[in-house]
TIMI-798417 format. One record per atom (N, C-alpha, C, O): y, z, x; residue number from 1; residue in one letter. Coordinates in Angstrom, 2 decimals. Layout:
BEGIN
c2=Y | c3=Z | c1=X | num=NUM | residu=A
...
END
This chain:
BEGIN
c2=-38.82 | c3=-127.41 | c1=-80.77 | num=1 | residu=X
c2=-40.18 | c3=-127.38 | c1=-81.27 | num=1 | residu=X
c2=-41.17 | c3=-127.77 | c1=-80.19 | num=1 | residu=X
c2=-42.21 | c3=-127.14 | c1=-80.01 | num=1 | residu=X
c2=-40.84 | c3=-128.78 | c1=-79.53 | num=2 | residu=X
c2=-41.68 | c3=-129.16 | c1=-78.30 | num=2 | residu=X
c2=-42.00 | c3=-128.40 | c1=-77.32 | num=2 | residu=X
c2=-42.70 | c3=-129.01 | c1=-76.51 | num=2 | residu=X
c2=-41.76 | c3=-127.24 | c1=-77.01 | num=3 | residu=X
c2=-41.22 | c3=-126.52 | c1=-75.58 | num=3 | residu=X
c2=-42.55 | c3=-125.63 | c1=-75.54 | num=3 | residu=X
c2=-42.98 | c3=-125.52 | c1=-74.39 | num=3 | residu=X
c2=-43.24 | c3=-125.02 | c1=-76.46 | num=4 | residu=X
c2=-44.43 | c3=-124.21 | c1=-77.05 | num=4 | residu=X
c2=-45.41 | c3=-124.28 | c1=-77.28 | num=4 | residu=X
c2=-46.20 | c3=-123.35 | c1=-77.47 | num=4 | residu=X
c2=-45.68 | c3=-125.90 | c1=-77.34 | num=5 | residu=X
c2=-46.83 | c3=-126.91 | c1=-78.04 | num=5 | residu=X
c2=-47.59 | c3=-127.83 | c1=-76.90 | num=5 | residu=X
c2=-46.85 | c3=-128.51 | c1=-76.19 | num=5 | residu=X
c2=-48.93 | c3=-127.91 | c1=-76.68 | num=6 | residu=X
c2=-49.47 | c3=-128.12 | c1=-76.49 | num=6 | residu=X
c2=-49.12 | c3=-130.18 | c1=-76.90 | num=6 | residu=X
c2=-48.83 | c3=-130.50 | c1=-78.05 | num=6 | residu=X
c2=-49.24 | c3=-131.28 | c1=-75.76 | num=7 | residu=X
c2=-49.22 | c3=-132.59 | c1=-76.26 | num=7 | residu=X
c2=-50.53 | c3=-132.96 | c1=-76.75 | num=7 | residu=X
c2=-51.64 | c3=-132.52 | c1=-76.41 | num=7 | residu=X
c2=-50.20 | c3=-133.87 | c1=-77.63 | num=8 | residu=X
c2=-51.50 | c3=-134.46 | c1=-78.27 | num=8 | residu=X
c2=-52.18 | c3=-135.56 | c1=-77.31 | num=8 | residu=X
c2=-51.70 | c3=-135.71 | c1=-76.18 | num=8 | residu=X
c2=-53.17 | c3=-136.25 | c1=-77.67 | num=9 | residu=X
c2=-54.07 | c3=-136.99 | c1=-76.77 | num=9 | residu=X
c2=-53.24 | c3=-138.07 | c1=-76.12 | num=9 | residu=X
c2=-52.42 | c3=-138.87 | c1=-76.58 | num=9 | residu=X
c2=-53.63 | c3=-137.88 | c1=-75.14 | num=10 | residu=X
c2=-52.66 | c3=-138.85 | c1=-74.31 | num=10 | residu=X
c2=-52.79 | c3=-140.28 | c1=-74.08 | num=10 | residu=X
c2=-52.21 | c3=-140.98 | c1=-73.25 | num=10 | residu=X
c2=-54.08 | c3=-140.74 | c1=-75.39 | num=11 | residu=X
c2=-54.68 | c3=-141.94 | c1=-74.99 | num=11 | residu=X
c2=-54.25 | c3=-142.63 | c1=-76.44 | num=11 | residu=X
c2=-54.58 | c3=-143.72 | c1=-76.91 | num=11 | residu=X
c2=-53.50 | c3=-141.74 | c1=-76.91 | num=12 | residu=X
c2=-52.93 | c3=-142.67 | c1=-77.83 | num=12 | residu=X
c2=-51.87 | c3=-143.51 | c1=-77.85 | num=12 | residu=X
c2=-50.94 | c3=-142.90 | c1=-77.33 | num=12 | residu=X
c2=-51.54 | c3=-144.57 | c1=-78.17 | num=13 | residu=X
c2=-50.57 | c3=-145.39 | c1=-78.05 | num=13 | residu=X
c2=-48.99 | c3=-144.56 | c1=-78.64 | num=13 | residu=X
c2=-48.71 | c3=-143.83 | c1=-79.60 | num=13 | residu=X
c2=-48.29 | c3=-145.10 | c1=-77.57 | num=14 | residu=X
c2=-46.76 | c3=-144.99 | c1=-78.86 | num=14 | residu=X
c2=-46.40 | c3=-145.23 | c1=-80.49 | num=14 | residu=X
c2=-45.74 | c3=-144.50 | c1=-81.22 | num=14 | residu=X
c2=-47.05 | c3=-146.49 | c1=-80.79 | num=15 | residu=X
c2=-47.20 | c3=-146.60 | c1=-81.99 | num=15 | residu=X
c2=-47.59 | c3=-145.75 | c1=-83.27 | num=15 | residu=X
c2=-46.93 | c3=-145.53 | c1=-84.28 | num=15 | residu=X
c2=-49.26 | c3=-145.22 | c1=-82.80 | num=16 | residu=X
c2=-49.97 | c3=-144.89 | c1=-83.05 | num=16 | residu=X
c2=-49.18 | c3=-143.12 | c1=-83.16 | num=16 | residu=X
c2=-49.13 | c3=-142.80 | c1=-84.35 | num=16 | residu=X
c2=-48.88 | c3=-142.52 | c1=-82.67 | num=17 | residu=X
c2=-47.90 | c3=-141.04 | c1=-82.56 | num=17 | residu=X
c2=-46.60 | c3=-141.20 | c1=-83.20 | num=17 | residu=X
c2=-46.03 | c3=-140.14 | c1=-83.48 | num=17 | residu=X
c2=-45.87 | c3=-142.51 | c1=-83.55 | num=18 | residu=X
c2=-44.54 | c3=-142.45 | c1=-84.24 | num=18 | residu=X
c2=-45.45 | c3=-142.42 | c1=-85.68 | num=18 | residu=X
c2=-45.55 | c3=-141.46 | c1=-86.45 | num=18 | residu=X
c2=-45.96 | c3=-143.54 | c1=-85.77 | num=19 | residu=X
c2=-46.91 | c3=-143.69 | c1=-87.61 | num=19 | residu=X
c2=-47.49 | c3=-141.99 | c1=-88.11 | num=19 | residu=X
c2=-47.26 | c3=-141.35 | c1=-89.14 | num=19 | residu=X
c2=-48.14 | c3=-141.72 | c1=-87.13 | num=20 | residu=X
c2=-48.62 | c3=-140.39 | c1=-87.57 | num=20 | residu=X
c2=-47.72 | c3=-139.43 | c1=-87.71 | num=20 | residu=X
c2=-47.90 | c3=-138.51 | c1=-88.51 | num=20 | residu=X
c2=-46.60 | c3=-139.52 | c1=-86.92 | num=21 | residu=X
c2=-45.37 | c3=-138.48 | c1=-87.38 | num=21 | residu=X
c2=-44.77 | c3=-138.73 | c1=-88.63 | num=21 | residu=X
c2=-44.56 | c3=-137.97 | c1=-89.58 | num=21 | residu=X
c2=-44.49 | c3=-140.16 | c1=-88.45 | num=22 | residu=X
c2=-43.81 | c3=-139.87 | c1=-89.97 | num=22 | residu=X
c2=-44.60 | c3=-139.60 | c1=-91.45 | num=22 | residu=X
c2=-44.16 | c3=-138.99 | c1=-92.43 | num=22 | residu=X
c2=-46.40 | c3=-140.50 | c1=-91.21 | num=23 | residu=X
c2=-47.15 | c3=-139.56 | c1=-92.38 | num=23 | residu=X
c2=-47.01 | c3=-138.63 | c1=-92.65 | num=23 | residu=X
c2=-47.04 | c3=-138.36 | c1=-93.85 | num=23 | residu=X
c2=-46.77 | c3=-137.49 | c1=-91.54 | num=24 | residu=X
c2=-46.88 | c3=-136.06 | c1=-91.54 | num=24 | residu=X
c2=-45.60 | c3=-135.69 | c1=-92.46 | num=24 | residu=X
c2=-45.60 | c3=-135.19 | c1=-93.58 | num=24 | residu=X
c2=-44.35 | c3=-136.14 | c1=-91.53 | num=25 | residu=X
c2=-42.66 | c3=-135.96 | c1=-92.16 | num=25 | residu=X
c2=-42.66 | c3=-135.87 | c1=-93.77 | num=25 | residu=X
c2=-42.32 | c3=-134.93 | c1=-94.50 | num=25 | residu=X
c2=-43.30 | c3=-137.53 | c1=-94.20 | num=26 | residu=X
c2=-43.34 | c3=-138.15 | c1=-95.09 | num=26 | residu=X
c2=-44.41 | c3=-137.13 | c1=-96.32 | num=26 | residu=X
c2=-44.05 | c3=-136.99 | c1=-97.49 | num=26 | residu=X
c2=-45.65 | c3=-136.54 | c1=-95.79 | num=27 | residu=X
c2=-46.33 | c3=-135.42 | c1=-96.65 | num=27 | residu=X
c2=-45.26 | c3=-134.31 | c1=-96.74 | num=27 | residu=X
c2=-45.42 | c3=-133.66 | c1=-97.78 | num=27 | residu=X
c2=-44.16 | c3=-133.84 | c1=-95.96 | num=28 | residu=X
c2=-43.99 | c3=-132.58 | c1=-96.22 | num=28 | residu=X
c2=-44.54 | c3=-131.55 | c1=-95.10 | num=28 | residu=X
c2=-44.28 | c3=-130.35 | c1=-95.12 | num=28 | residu=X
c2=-45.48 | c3=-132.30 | c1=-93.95 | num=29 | residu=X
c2=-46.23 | c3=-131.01 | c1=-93.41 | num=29 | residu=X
c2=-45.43 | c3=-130.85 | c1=-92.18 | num=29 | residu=X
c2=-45.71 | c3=-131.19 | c1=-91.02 | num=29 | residu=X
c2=-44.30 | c3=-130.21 | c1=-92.71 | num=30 | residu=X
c2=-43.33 | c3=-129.89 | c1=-91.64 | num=30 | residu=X
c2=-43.55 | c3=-128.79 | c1=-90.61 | num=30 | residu=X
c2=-42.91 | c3=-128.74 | c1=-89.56 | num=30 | residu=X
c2=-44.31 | c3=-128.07 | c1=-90.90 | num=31 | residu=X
c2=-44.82 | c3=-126.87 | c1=-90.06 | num=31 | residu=X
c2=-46.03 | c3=-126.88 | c1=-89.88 | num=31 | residu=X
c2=-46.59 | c3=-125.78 | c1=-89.97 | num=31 | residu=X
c2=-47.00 | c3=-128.26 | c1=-89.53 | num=32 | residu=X
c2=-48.05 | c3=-128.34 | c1=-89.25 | num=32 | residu=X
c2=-48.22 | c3=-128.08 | c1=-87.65 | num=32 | residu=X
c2=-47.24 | c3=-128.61 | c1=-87.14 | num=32 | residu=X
c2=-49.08 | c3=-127.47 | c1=-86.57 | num=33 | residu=X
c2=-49.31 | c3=-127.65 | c1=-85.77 | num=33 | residu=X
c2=-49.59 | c3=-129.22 | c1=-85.12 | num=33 | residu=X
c2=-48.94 | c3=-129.50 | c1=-84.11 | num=33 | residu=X
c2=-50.28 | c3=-129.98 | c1=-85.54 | num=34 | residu=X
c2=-49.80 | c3=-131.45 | c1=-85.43 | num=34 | residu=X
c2=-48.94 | c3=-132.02 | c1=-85.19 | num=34 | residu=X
c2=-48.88 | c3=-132.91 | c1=-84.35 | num=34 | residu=X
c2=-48.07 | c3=-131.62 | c1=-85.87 | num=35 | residu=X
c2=-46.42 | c3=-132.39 | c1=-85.85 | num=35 | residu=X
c2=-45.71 | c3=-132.11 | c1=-84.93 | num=35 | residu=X
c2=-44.88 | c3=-132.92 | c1=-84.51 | num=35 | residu=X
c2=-45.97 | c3=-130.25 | c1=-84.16 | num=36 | residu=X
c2=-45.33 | c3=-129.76 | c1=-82.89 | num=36 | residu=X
c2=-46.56 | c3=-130.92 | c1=-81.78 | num=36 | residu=X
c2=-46.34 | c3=-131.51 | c1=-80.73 | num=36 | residu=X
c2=-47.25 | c3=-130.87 | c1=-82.26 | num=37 | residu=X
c2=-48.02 | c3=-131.65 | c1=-80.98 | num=37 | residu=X
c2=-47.59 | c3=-133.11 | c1=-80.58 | num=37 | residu=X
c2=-47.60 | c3=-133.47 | c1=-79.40 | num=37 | residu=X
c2=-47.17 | c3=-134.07 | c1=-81.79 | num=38 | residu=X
c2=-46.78 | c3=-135.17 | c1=-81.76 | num=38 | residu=X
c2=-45.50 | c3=-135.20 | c1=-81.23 | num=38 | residu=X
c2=-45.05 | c3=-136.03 | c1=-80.44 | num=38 | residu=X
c2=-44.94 | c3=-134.21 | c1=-81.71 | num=39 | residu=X
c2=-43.39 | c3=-134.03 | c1=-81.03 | num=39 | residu=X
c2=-43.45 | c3=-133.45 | c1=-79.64 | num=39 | residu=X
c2=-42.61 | c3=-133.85 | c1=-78.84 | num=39 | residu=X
c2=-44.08 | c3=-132.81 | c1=-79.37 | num=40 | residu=X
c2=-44.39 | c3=-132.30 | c1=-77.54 | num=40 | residu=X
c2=-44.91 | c3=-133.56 | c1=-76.99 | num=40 | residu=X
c2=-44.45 | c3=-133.69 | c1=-75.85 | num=40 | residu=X
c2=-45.58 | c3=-134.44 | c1=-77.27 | num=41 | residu=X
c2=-45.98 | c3=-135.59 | c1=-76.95 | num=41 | residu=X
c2=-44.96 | c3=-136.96 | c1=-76.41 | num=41 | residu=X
c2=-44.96 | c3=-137.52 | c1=-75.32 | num=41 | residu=X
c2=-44.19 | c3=-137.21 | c1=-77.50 | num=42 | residu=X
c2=-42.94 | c3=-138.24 | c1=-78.18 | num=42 | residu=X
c2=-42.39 | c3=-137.45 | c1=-77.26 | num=42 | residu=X
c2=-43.08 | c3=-137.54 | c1=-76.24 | num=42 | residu=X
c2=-41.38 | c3=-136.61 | c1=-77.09 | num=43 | residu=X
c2=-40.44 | c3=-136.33 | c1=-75.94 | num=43 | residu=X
c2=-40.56 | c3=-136.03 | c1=-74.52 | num=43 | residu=X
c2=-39.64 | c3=-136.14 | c1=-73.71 | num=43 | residu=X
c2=-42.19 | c3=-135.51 | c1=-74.18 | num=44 | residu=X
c2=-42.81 | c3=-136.17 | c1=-72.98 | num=44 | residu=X
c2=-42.36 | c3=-137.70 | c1=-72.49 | num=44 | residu=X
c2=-41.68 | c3=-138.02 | c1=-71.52 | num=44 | residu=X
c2=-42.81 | c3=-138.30 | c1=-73.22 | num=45 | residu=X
c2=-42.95 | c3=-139.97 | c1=-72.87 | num=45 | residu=X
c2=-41.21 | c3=-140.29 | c1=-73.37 | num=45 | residu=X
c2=-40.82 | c3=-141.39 | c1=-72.99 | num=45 | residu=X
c2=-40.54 | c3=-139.76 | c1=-73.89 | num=46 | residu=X
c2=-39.22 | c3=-140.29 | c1=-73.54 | num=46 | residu=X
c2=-38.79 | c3=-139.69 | c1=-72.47 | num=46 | residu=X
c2=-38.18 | c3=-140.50 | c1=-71.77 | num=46 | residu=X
c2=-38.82 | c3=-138.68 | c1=-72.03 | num=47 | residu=X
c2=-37.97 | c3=-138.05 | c1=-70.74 | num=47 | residu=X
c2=-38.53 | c3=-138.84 | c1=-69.64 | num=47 | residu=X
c2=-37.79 | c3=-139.44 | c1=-68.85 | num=47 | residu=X
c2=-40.97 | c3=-138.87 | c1=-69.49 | num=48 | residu=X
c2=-40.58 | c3=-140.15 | c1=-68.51 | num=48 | residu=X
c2=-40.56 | c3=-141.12 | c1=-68.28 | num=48 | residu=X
c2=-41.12 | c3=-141.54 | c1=-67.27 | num=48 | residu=X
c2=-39.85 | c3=-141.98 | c1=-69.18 | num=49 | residu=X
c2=-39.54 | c3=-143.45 | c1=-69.47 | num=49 | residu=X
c2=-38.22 | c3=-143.55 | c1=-69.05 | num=49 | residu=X
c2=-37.81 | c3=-144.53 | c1=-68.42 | num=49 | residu=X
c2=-37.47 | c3=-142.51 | c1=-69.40 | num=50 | residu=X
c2=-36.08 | c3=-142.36 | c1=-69.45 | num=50 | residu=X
c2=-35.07 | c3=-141.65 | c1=-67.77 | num=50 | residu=X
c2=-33.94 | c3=-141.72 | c1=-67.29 | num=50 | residu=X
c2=-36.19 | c3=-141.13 | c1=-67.52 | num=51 | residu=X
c2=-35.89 | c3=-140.36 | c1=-66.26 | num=51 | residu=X
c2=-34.73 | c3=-139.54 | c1=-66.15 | num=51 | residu=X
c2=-34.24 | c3=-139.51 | c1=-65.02 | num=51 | residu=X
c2=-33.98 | c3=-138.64 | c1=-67.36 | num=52 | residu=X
c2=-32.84 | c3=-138.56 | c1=-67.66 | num=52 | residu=X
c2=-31.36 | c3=-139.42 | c1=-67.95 | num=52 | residu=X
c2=-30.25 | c3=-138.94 | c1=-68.21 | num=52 | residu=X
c2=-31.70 | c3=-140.62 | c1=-67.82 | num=53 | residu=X
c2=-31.04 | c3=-141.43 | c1=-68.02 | num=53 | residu=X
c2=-30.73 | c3=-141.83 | c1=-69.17 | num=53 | residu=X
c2=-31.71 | c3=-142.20 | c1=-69.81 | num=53 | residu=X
c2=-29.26 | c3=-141.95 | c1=-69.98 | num=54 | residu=X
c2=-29.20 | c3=-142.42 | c1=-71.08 | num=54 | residu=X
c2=-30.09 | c3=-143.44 | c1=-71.91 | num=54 | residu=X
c2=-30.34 | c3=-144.48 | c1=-71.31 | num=54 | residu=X
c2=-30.49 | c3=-143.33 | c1=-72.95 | num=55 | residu=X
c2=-31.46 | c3=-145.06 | c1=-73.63 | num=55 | residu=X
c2=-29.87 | c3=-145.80 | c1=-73.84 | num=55 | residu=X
c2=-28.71 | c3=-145.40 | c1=-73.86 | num=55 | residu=X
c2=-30.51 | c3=-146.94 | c1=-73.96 | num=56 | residu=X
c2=-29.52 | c3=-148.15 | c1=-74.14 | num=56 | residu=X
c2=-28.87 | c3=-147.93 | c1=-75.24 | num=56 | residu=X
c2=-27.65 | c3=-147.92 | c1=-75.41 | num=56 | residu=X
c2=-30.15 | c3=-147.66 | c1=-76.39 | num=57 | residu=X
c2=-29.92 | c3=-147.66 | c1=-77.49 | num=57 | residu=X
c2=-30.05 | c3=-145.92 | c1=-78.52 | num=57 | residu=X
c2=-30.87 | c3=-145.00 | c1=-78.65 | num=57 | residu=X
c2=-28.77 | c3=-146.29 | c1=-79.01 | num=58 | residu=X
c2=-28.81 | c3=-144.73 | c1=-79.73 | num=58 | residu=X
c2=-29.40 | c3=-144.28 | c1=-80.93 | num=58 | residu=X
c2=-29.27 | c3=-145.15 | c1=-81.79 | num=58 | residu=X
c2=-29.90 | c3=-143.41 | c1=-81.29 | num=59 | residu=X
c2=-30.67 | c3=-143.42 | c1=-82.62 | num=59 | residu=X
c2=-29.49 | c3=-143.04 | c1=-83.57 | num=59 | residu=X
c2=-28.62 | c3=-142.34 | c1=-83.05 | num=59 | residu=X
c2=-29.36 | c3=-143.34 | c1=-84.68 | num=60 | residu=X
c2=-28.33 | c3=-143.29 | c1=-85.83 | num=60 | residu=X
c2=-29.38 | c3=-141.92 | c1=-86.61 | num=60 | residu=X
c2=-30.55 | c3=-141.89 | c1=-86.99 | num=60 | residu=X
c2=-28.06 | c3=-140.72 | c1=-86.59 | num=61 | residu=X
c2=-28.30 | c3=-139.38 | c1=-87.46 | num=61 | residu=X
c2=-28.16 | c3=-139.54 | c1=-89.07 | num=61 | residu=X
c2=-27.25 | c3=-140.07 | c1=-89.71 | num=61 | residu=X
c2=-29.47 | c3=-138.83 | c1=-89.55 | num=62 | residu=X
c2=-28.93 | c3=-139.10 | c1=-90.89 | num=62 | residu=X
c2=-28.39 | c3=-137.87 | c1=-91.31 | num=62 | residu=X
c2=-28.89 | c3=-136.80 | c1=-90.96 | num=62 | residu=X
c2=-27.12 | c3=-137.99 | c1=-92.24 | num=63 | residu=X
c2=-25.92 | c3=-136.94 | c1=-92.56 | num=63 | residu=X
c2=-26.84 | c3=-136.30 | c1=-93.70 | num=63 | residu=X
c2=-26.42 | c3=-135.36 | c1=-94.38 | num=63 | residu=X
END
């Protein structure tokens, strides 16, 4: 989803882009343009935080 999308403002905090994703998740507006933006955003700032390098910590999938 990220690969197509335009990132959202870059002056927003981390916080501030996880909360608004999951409002979005949480409405249902799964195919909002927004949500590709927050998500082009969020995996920006993990790849460069992360530098390809494993995180410490793993996120748990829900089944």
């Amino acid at each position: 989803m990220s690969d197509n999308h335009q990132a959202a403002d870059p002056s927003l905090s981390d916080d501030m882009l996880l909360s608004r994703l999951f409002e979005l998740v949480a409405n249902g507006q799964l195919d909002s343009n927004e949500l590709a933006q927050l998500d082009a955003t969020i995996s920006q700032r993990l790849q460069q935080n992360y530098d390809g390098k494993q995180p410490v910590m793993k996120l748990v999938r829900a089944a």
